[in-house]
C-alpha positions in Angstrom: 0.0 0.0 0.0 1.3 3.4 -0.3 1.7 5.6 2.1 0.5 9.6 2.4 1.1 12.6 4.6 -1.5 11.0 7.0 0.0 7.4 7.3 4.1 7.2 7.4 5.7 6.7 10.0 8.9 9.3 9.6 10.1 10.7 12.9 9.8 14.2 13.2 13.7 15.9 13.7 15.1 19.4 13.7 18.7 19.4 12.7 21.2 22.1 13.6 21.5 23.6 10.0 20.6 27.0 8.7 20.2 27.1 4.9 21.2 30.7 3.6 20.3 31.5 -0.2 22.0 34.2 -1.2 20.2 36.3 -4.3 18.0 32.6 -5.6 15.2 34.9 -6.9 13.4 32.1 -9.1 10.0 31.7 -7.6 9.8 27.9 -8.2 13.3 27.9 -6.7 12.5 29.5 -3.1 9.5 27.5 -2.9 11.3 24.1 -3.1 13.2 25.7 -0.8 11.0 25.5 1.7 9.9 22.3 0.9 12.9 20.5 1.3 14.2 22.7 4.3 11.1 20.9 5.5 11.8 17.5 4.5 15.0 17.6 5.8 14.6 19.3 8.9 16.3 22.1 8.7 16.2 24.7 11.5 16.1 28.0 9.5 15.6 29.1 5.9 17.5 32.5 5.3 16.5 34.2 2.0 19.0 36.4 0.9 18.9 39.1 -1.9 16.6 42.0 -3.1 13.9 40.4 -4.9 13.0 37.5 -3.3 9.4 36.5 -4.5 7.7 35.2 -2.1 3.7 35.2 -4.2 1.4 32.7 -5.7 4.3 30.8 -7.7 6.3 30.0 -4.6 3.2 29.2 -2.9 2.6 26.4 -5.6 6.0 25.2 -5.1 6.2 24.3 -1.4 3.0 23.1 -0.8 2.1 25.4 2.2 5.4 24.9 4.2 6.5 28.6 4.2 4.0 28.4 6.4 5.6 25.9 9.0 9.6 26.1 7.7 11.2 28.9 10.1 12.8 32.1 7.7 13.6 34.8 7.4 14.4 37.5 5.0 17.8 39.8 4.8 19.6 41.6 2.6 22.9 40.6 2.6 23.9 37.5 2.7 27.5 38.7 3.8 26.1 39.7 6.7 24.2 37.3 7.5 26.9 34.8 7.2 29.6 37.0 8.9 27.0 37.3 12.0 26.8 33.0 11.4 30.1 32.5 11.9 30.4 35.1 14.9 28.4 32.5 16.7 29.8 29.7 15.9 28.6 28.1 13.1 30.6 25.8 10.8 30.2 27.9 7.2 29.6 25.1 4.9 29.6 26.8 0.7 28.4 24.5 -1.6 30.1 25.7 -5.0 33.0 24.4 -7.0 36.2 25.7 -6.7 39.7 24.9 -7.2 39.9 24.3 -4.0 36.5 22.6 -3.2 36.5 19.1 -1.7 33.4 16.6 -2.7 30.9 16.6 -0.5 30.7 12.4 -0.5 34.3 12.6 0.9 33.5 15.4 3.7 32.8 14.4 7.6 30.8 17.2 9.2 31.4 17.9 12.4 28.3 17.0 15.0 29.9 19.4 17.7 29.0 22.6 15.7 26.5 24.0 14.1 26.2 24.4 10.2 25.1 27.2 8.0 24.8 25.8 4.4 25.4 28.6 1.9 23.9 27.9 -1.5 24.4 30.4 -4.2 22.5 32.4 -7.1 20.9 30.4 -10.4 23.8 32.1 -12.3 26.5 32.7 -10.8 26.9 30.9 -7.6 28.4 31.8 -4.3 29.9 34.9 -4.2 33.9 35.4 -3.8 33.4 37.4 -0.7 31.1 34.0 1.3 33.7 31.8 -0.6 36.5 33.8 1.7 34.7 33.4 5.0 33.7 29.6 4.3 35.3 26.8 6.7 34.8 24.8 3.5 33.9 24.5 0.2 32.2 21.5 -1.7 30.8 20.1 -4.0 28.9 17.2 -6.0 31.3 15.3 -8.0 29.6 15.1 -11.4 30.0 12.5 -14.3 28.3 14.7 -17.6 29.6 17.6 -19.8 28.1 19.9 -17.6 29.6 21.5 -14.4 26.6 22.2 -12.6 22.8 21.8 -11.6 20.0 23.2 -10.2 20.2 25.0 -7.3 17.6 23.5 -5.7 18.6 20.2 -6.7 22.3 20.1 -5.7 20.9 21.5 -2.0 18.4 18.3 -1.9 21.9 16.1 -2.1 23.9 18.5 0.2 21.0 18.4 2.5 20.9 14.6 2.0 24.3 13.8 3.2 24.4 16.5 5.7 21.3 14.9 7.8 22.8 11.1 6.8 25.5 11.9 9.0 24.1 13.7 11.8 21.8 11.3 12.4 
């Protein structure tokens, strides 16, 4: 038989990760977001940018959880990440880099904190976060192209983040 929202049996959990966006403006984008901040039980949702759209689009993507996933709004992401790691948060970036490790390699650390940075449809993480990042990874990949989705490579980060805190 399969199971709905009204029959499985997952356990509830919060983990100690905040997931900062900085400048994802795609509708679509935040709202799975939000979905899978809730699926994976993250602890915050920090939206980051200018423009973040926040209407009847996003609303379609995540299903009503921007109405139970804890966010927040801000401007800079700089800040918000420089006031992240002023109290003690790991600063995980998930870009690639020269000096990026995979992410399938990585052991996080279960004695801090960890404030996943996730960068902009275009053009990633910006050099500034990439400076203030404890580390940098990424997903190995195994095509011609170099990258995915935003909200996509965040659903495997998010993945083996939770795997090994659990």
């Amino acid at each position: 038989m399969q199971l709905n929202h009204y029959n499985t049996n997952f356990k509830k959990r919060t983990f100690p990760v905040i997931l900062v966006s900085e400048n994802v403006t795609n509708a679509a984008n935040i709202g799975s977001l939000f979905r899978i901040s809730d699926a994976f039980g993250v602890e915050k949702l920090i939206l980051c940018g200018e423009l973040i759209p926040l209407g009847r689009k996003m609303a379609k993507t995540s299903r009503a959880t921007e109405k139970i996933v804890d966010y927040e709004i801000n401007h800079s992401a700089l800040e918000t990440v420089e006031s992240l790691k002023s109290k003690g948060f790991q600063i995980i970036s998930l870009e690639i880099t020269s000096q990026s490790k995979p992410i399938h390699s990585f052991i996080f650390s279960k004695e801090k904190p960890i404030a996943l940075i996730i960068g902009d449809e275009n053009f990633g993480v910006s050099e500034d976060i990439l400076k203030l990042s404890d580390e940098t990874l990424h997903i190995d990949m195994f095509g011609q192209n170099s990258s995915m989705n935003v909200v996509q490579a965040t659903n495997i980060a998010l993945f083996e983040i939770t795997k090994q805190l659990l």
